[in-house]
C-alpha positions in Angstrom: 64.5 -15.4 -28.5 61.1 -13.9 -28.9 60.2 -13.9 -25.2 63.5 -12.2 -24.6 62.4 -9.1 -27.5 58.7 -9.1 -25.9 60.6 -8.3 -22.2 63.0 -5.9 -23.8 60.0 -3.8 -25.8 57.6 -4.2 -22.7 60.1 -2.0 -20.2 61.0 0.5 -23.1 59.7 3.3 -22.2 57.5 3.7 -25.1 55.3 0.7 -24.4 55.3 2.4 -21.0 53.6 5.3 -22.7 51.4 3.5 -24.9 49.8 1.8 -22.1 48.9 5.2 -20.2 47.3 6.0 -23.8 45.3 3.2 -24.7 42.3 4.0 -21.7 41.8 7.4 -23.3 40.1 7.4 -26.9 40.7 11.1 -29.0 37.2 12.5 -30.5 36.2 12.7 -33.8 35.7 16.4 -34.3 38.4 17.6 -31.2 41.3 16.9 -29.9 39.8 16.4 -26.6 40.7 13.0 -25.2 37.9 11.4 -22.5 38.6 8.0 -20.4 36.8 4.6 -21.6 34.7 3.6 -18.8 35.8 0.6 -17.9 33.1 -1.4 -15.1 30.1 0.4 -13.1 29.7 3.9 -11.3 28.8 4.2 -7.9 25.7 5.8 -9.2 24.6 3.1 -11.0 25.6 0.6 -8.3 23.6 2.3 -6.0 20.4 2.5 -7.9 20.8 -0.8 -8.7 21.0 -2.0 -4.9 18.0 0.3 -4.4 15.7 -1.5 -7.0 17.1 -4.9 -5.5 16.2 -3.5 -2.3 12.7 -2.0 -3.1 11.5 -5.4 -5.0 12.2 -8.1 -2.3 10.6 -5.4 0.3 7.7 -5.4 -1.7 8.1 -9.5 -2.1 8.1 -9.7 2.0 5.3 -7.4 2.3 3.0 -9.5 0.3 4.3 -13.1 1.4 2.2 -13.1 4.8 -0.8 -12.0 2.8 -0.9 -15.1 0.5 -1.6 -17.7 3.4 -4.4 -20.1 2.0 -6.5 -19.3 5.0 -6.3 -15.6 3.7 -6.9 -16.5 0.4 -10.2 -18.6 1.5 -11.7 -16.4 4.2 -11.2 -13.2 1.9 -14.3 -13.4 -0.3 -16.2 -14.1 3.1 -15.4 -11.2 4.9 -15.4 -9.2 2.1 -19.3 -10.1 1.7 -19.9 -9.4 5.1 -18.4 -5.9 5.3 -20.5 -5.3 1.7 -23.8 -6.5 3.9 -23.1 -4.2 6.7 -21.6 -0.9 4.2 -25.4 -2.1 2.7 -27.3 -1.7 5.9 -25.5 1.0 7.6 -26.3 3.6 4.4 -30.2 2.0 4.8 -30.0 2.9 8.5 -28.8 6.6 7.4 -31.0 7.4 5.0 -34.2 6.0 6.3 -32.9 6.4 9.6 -33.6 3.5 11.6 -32.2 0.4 13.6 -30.7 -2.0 11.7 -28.9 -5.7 12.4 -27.5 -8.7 11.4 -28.7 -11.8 13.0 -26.8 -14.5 13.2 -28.4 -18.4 14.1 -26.6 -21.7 13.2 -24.7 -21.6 9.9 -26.9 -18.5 8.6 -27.3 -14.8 9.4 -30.1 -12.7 8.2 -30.5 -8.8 8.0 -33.2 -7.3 10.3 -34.8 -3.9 10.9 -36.0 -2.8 14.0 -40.0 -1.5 13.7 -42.8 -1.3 16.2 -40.7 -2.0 19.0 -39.6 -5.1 17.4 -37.1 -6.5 15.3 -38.3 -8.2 11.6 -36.7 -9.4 8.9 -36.3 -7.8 5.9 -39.2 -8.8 3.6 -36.9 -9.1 0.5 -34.0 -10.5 2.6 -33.8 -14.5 3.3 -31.5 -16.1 5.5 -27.9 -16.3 3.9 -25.9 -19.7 4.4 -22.0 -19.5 5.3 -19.8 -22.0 3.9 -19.4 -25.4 6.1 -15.4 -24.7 6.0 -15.3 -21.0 7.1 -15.4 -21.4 10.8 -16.5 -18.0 12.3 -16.5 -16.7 15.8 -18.3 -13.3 16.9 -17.0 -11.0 19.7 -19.9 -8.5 20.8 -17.8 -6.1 23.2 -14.9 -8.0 23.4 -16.9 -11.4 24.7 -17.1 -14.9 22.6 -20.9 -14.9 21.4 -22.3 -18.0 21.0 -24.3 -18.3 17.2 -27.2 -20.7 18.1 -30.5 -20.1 18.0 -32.0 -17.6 20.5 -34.3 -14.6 20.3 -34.7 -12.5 17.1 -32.6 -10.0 18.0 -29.3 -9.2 15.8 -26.3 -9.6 17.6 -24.6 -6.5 15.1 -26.6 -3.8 15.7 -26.3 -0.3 13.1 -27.5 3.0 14.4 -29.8 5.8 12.7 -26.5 7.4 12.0 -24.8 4.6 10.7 -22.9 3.4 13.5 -21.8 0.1 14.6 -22.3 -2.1 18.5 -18.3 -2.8 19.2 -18.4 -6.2 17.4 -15.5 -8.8 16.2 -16.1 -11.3 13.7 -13.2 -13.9 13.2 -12.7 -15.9 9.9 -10.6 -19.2 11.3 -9.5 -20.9 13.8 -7.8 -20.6 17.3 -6.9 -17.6 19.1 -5.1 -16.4 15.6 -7.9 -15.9 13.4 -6.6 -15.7 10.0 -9.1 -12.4 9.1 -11.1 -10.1 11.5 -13.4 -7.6 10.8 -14.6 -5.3 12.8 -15.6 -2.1 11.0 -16.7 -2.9 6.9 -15.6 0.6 6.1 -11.8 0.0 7.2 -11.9 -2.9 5.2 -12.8 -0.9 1.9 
């Protein structure tokens, strides 16, 4: 029995217009009625998407970057674009030759004088780490870093330019770092 009175009020046709009525809510101070939002805009959706979007990109940017070969050759190269920054604004302002000189599992900073090079009398021979392999390309050839003449195989102008150089932080033919000019890597 009360199933059959909840069909007969449901198609009256005044439950028919109290269910177009119950989405709209009457204001307080008019007689204005406005719809209850019921779910999302488009707008909102959309921004939303956009900030999804714009997060992972920025995730995928930063992935590659965080190899642990990266991570571990970083400090390295970032030292040796900070020596060569160092010497080029020497060569500028006193306006000579200057070089690194690289021998073994050191390099060195060198100035050029009296038709020779020397080593800088406040500058001793810096060590590199045994597990940073490095490689150095001097106009696109391998250079091998043995012993040889005191002659620096990076070579910084009077007006603070470099020799076309290369130097490689890992192994392989994909170095995990390169640098080749310290200012890019600023």
């Amino acid at each position: 029995m009360q199933s059959f009175l909840a069909a007969k009020v449901c198609n009256s046709p005044q439950t028919k217009m109290a269910d177009v009525l119950v989405p709209y809510i009457k204001m307080a101070k008019g007689t204005e009625t406005f719809p209850v939002q019921r779910g999302f805009t488009l707008l909102e959706l959309m921004v939303v998407i956009a900030l999804v979007a714009l997060v992972s990109t920025s995730i995928m940017l930063t992935l590659p970057e965080a190899t642990p070969d990266k991570q571990r050759f970083g400090s390295q190269k970032a030292q040796f674009a900070a020596v060569l920054r160092k010497l080029s604004q020497r060569a500028i302002v006193e306006q000579r030759w200057y070089g690194l000189y690289f021998v073994g599992n050191t390099y060195q900073a060198l100035r050029y004088s009296a038709d020779t090079w020397i080593a800088l009398p406040q500058s001793q021979p810096s060590s590199l780490p045994q597990d940073v392999p490095l490689s150095l390309l001097i106009d696109k050839l391998i250079v091998k870093i043995e012993h040889s003449l005191l002659s620096p195989q990076i070579r910084i102008s009077p007006t603070g330019l470099f020799n076309d150089f290369e130097l490689r932080f890992g192994d392989g033919d994909e170095p995990a770092l390169i640098l080749t000019d310290p200012y890019a890597s600023i």
